[in-house]
C-alpha positions in Angstrom: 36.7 -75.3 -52.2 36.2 -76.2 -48.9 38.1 -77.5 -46.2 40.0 -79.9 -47.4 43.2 -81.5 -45.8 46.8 -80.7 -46.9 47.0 -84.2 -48.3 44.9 -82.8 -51.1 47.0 -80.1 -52.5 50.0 -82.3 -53.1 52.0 -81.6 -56.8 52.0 -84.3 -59.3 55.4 -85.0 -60.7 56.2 -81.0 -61.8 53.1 -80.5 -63.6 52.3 -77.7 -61.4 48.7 -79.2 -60.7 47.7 -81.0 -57.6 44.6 -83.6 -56.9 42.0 -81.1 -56.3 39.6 -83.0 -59.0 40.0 -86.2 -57.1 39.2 -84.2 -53.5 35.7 -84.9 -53.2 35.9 -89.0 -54.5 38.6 -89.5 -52.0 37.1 -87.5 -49.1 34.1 -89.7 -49.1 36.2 -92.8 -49.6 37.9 -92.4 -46.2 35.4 -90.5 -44.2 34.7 -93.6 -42.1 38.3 -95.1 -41.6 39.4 -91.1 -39.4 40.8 -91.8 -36.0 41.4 -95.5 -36.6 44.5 -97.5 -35.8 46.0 -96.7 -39.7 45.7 -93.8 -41.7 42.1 -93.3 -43.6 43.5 -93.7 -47.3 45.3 -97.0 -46.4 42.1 -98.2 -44.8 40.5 -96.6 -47.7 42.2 -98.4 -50.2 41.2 -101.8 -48.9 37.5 -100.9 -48.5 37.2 -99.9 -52.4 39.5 -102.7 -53.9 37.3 -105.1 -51.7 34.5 -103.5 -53.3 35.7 -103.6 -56.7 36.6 -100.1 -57.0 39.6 -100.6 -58.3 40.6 -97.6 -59.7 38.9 -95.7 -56.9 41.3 -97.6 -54.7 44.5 -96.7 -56.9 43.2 -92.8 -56.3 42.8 -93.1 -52.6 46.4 -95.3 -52.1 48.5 -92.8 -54.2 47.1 -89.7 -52.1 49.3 -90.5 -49.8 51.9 -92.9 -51.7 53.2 -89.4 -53.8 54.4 -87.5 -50.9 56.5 -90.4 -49.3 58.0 -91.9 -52.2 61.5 -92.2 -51.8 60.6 -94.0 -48.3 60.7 -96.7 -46.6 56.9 -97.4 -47.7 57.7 -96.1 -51.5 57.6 -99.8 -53.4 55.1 -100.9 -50.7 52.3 -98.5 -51.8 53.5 -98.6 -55.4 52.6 -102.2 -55.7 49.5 -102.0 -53.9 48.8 -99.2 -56.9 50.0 -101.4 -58.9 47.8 -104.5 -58.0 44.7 -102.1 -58.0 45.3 -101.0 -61.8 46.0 -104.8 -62.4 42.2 -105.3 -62.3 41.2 -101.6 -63.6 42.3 -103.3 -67.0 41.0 -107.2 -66.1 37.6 -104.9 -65.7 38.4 -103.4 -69.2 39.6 -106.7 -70.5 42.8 -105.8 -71.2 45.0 -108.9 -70.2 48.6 -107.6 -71.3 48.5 -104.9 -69.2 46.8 -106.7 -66.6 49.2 -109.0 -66.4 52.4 -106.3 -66.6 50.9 -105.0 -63.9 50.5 -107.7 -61.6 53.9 -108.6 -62.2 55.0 -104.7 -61.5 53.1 -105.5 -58.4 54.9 -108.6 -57.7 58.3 -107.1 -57.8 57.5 -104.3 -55.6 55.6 -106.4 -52.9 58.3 -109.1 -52.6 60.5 -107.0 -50.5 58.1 -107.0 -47.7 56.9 -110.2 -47.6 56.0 -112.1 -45.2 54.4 -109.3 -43.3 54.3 -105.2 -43.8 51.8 -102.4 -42.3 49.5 -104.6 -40.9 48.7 -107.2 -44.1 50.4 -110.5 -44.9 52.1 -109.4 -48.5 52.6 -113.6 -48.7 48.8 -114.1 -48.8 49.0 -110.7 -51.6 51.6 -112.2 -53.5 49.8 -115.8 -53.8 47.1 -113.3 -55.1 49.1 -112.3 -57.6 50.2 -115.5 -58.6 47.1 -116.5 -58.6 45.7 -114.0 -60.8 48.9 -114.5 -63.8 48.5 -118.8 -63.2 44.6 -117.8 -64.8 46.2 -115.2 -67.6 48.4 -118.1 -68.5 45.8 -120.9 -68.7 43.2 -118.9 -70.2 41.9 -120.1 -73.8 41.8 -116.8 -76.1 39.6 -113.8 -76.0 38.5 -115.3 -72.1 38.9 -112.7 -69.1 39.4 -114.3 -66.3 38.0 -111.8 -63.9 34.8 -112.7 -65.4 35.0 -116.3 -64.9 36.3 -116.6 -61.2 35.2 -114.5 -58.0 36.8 -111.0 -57.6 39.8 -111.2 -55.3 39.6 -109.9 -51.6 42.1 -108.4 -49.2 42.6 -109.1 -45.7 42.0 -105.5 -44.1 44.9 -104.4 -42.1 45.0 -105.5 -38.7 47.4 -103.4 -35.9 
């Protein structure tokens, strides 16, 4: 398989198997972010949800969100997931669980606001009110993400 860091072999939730099938998407997701300021998935998952590779950026995030749960950044990365499956289903035109999502995100976000690990999580969570203001005022059968430019996040700054 490779050379592949130990970030790669870690155990989903008991199931006895590990990430290996994600290994090569996420590799080439963060090969450019090594030796920076902040670690390569985190960078990571801001380059793919900027890109609109949502769910790309939920892989990347939770590569390292599984083995710290329980810490201090445990809700922190959760939300981020959270906000990055938000728009995996506003892609899909799923609203309801768009919206559960963002508000998921919401709740797990608010904690760090006004600043965490380098973003402004009050400029995220105007984001994410943002984003449920345009579920709520949509007329039916609209998707939003198709009517209004794809959201952006700030890239972390030391």
């Amino acid at each position: 398989m490779g050379n592949q860091g130990t970030a790669w072999r870690i155990k989903g939730k008991g199931r006895g198997r590990g990430l290996s099938h994600k290994n090569p998407i996420i590799a080439q997701r963060i090969a450019g972010f090594e030796g920076r300021a902040w670690d390569p998935h985190y960078l990571g998952y801001f380059d793919c949800f900027n890109q609109g590779r949502y769910y790309e950026a939920h892989d990347v995030l939770e590569a390292i969100w599984l083995p710290s749960r329980k810490g201090p950044k445990d809700h922190f990365y959760k939300g981020m997931i959270q906000l990055a499956g938000a728009f995996v289903h506003f892609q899909k035109s799923r609203m309801r669980p768009a919206g559960a999502l963002l508000r998921l995100a919401r709740e797990n976000l608010i904690r760090y606001a006004p600043h965490y690990d380098g973003v402004v999580v009050a400029d995220i969570l105007g984001l994410i009110e943002d984003w449920l203001g345009s579920l709520d005022n949509r007329k039916a059968g609209e998707n939003p993400f198709h009517s209004r430019p794809a959201p952006l996040l700030a890239v972390p700054v030391p």
